[in-house]
N, C-alpha and C positions, 0 to 999 in steps of 0.2 A: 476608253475613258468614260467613266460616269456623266451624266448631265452638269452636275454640281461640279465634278472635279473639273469639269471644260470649261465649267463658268469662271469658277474659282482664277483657272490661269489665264482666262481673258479678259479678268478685272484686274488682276496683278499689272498685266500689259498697258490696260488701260490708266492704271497709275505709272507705272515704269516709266513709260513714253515720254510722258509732258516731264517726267522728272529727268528724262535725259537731255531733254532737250533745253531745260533749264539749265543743268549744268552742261551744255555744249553753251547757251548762249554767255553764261559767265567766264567758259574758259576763251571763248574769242573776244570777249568784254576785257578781260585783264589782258590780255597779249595785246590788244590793239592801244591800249591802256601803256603798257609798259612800254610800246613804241613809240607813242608819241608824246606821252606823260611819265621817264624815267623817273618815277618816285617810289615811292618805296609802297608794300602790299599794305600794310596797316592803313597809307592814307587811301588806297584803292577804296577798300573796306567803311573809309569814316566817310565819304561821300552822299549827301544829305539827298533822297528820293521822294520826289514831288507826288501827292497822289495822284495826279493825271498820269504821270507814267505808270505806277502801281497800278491804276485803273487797264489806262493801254496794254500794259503784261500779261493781266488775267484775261483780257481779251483777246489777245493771241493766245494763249493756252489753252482756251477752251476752243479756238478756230483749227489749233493742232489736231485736238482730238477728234472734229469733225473732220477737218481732210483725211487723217487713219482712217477713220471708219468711211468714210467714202471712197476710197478706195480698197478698201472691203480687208483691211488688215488683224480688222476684230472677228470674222465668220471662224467658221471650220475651215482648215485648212491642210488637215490630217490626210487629206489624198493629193496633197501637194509638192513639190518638190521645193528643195532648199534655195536652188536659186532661182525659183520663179518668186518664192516671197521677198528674197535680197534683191529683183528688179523692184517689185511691187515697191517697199519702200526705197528705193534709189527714186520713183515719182514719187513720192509722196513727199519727202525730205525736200526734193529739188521742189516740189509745188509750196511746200510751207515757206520755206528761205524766198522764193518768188513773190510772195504773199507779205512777208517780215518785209524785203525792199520796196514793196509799192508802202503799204503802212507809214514806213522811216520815210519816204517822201511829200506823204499828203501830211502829216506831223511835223517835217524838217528836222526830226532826230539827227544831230550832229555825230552822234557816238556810232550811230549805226554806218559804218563806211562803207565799201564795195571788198574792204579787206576784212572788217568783219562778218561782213556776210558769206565771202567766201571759206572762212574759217567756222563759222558757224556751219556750214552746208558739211562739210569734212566729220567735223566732228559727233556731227547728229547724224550721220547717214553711218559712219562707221559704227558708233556707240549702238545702234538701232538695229544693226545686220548683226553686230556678233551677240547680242542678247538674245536675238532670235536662234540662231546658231546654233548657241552653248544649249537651250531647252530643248533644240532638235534633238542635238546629242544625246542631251540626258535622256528624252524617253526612247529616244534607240536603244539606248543602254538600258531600260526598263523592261523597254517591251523584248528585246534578246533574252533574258532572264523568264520572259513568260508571263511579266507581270502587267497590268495595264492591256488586257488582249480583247477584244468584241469576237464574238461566233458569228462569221456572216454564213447565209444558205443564199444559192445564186439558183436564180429561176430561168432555167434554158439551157441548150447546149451546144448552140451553136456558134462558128466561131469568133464571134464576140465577146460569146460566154467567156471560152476558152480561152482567148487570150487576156479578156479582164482580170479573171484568175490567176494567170500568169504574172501578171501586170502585179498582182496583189500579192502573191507567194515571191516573187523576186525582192521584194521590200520589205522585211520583216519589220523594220523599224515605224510603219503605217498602224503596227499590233493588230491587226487581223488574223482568224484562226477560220479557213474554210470548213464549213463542217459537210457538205456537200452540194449535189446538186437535185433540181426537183423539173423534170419536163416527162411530157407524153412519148411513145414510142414514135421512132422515124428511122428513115434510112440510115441516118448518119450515127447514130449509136452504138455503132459495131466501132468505127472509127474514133468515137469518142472515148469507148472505155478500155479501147488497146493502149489508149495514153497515160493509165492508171487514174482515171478521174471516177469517184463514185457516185451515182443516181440511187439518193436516200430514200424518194419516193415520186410519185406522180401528180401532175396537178389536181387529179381526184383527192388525193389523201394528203394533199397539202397542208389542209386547217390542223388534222391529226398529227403530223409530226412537230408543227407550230406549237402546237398545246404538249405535248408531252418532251420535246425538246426545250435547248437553253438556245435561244435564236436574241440577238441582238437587234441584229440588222439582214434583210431581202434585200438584195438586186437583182433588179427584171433586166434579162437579156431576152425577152422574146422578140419576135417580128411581129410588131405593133400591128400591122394588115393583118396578118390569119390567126393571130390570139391576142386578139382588143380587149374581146370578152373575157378572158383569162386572166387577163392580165388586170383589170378592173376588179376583176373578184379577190385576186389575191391583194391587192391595195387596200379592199375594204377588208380583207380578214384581217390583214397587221392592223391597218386602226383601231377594229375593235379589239385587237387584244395587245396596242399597243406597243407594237414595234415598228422599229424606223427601216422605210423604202430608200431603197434609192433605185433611180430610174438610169439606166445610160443612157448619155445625153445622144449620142449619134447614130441616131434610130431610122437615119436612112443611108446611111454607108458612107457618109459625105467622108473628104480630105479629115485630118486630126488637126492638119493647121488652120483651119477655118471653125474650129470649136473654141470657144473659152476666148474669144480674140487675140486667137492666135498663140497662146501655150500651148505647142504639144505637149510638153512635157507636165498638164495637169491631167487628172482624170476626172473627164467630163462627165458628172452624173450629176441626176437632178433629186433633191431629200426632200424626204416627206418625214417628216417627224411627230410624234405622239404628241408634243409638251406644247402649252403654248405658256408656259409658266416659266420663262427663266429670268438670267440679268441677277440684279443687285438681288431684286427680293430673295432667291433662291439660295445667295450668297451669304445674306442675313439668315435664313433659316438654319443652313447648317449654323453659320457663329452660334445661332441662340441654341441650337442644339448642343454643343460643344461649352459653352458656356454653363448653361443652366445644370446639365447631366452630372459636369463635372464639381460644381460646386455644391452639389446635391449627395454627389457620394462623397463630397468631404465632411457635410453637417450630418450627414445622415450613419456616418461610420457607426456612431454607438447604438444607434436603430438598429445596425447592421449587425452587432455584434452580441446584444440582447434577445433577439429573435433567433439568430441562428445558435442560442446556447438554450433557448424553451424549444426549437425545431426538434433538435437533438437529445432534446431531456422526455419531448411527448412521444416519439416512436423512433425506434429503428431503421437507420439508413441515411442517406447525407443530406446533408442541407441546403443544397442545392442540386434542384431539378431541370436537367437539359435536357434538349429536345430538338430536333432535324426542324426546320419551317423553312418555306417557301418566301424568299426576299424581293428585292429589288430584279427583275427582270428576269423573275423565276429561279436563281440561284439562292441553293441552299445555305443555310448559316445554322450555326448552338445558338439558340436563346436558354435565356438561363431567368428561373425564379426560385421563392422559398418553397422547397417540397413541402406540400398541402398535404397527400396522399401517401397512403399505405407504397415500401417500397417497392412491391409487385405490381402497380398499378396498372401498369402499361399492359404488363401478359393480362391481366384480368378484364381489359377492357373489352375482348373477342366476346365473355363469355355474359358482358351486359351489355351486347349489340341490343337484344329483343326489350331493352327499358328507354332505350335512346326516347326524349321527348322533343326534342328539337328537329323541325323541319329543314330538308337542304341536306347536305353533308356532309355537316357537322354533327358532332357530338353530344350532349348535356343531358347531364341528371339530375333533377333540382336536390333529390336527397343522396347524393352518389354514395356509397358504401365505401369507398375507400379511400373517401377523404375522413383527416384525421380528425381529433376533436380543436386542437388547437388550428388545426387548417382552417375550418368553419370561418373563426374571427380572422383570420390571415385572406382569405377569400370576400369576406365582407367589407372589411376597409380597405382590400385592395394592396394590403402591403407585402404580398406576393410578388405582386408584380412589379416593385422597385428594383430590383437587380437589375431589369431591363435598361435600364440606366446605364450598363457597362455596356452594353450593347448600341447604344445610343450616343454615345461616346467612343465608339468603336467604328461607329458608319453604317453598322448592318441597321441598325433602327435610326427613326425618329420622333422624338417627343410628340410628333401628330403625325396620324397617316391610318391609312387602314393596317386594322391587325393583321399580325402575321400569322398565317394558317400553319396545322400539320402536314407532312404530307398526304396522309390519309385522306382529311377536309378538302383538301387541293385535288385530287385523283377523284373525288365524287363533282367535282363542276361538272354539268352538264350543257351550258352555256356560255358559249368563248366571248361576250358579252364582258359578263362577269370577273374575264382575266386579265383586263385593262387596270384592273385593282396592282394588278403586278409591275405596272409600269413605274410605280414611284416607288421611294424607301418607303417598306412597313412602321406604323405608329405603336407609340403607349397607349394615345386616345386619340378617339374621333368619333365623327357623331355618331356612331353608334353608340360609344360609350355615355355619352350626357342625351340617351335618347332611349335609356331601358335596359341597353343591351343585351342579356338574355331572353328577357320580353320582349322583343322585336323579332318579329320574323326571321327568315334566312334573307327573302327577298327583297324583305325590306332595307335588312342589312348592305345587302349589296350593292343598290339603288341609292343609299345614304353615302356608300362611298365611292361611286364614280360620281355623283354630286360634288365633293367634296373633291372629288379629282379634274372636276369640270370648271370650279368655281374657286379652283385655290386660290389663296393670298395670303401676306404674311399675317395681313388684321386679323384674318379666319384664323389662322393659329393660334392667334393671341388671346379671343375669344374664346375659342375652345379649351384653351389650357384653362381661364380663367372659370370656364363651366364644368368642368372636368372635377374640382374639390370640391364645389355641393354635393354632386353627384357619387362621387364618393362618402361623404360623409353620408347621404341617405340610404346610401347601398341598395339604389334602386337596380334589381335586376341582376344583381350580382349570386351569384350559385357556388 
């Protein structure tokens, strides 16, 4: 699961929650109601509420949310098991109802009984385990289909390794996909790989297969005493290129019930994560993505339909030009724009390697030959690049981020520095774009967007979008 997509469902929760608990405390409210006030549901309902208790309400609702999250119901919990989170909240439920009874005592709430309370504790512990549940289920059911799946590479081979492995391939429903394993030669190797386990390469060529692999997630199963140094090194390659550690946590052989307090049945490992950007903003960003994109291809339909009938009138070939590029965490995606270019473009491009002016490895020609004539003004005001919208709208792009490369562009980094660009979704714009961008360097380029990957916010978006249409209109740097 994506960054955004994991945010996304643990802000749902986060709303879910207090709203279940709302409707447990109203359905113990009208029972307790009906038992001791047989009236009818209409007058339950015309019952006049004072704003000290409206005030008191929102103050247990927002105390809900903090007991969840203190007992840690909002983390990752994708290496967890089903009823370790239906204990987790069985405390959390019992702490809140504990929390609602002291309250109803220092207030003297009369309606709060020991029968409401105990009806409230049922119905919020219930309603709360099978929500959890049924989303278990569904991405069981997601990730069985293949969909929803993370590449983990596991550093080591020993039997930790192997059994973590195990541990992970017995669960499909976790959406894990081993893609192998990465340690130095040892005794035990012989023994390892009669078990049908693959060693993809060595801790030498580790940063190599990182960089040219689709890798999500590393976990280090080494022995932390005789590969500290190893193990450190590969911790700072994922950073800089932007992929999430995790560490297992029982790095001296201890008991499993003496990990996690006492869960066996979690899997103890410790993450190290790329982002330090998530929560609400990250949630608003896709909205505004999905918002803007789509309302954008509804006004912009007759743009759409006037250009692709001169695309098709100036030369030969379709009207939309796709292309393989390198996405969100190295996975390839079709972007699509208005064909600029003669439709051989692509085979032609081997044979204007020796014109390339652009530093890095990338591509540009400020007067290229085969772009077409009506390309030129399609290339200057940038209305090429609108289709990108469907793609933005699709989830492969976003309205800001660093551009998405070829794969050509991407096979010449020679700086895994530079590959941490690949850790967020690719943009329309960003600062490169309101800062020259074909007149900027390569290095500079890239240094502008791990900036910008360093310093994200949704304000930085907003700005950018907002600097992004002079920049366009002066067609500064555009080719």
């Amino acid at each position: 699961m994506t960054n955004f997509r994991r945010q996304i469902l643990l802000k749902m929760f986060m709303l879910l929650d207090p709203c279940l608990l709302s409707l447990s405390c109203l359905a113990a409210a009208i029972r307790v109601w009906h038992l001791t006030e047989p009236t009818s549901l209409a007058a339950f309902f015309s019952i006049r509420i004072r704003l000290l208790n409206l005030l008191v309400f929102f103050a247990l609702f927002y105390s809900w949310h903090l007991i969840f999250s203190s007992f840690g119901l909002y983390g990752s919990r994708r290496l967890g098991v089903g009823t370790g989170e239906a204990l987790v909240v069985l405390k959390a439920t019992s702490a809140g109802t504990l929390l609602l009874g002291f309250a109803a005592a220092l207030t003297e709430a009369r309606t709060i009984t020991p029968t409401f309370l105990a009806l409230f504790w049922i119905a919020s512990t219930a309603s709360t385990i099978l929500c959890r549940l049924a989303m278990r289920e569904i991405l069981k059911r997601a990730r069985g289909r293949g969909r929803n799946l993370r590449n983990m590479l596991i550093v080591g081979t020993n039997p930790r390794a192997v059994e973590f492995a195990r541990d992970i391939e017995s669960r499909p429903e976790l959406g894990y996909r081993i893609v192998g394993f990465a340690d130095e030669e040892w005794l035990g190797l012989r023994e390892f790989g009669s078990n049908g386990h693959a060693i993809v390469c060595d801790l030498e060529h580790f940063s190599g297969f990182l960089r040219e692999g689709i890798v999500d997630e590393v976990a280090i199963a080494l022995p932390m005493k005789s590969f500290y140094s190893q193990a450190a090194c590969i911790v700072a390659v994922c950073r800089e290129q932007g992929v999430i550690v995790r560490v297992l946590a029982n790095l001296f052989g201890i008991q499993k019930d003496w990990i996690n307090g006492g869960q066996p049945e979690e899997m103890a490992v410790a993450t190290f994560g790329p982002h330090s950007s998530d929560g609400w903003p990250m949630v608003c960003k896709r909205m505004l993505d999905i918002c803007v994109s789509a309302l954008s291809l509804i006004i912009l339909a007759p743009v759409f339909a006037i250009v692709a009938f001169l695309v098709k009138s100036d030369s030969r070939g379709p009207v939309f030009f796709s292309q393989d590029r390198v996405g969100l965490n190295k996975r390839r995606f079709r972007m699509y724009k208005f064909r600029t270019m003669a439709g051989d473009a692509e085979k032609k491009q081997l044979e204007l390697e020796c014109l390339n002016e652009a530093d890095g490895p990338v591509f540009k020609i400020r007067n290229d030959p085969r772009v077409t004539r009506l390309g030129k003004y399609l290339r200057k005001a940038s209305i090429d690049e609108l289709p990108q919208l469907w793609n933005v709208l699709m989830g492969d792009m976003s309205l800001v981020g660093p551009r998405p490369l070829p794969l050509r562009d991407y096979c010449g980094f020679d700086q895994d520095s530079a590959r941490r660009r690949f850790s967020v979704r690719p943009g329309m714009t960003c600062l490169w774009q309101v800062n020259g961008r074909s007149s900027v360097s390569f290095k500079e380029w890239m240094d502008l967007d791990l900036h910008y990957i360093d310093h994200w916010s949704l304000w930085l978006d907003v700005k950018l979008l907002a600097k992004t249409i002079p920049a366009v209109l002066k067609g500064a740097g555009a080719t």
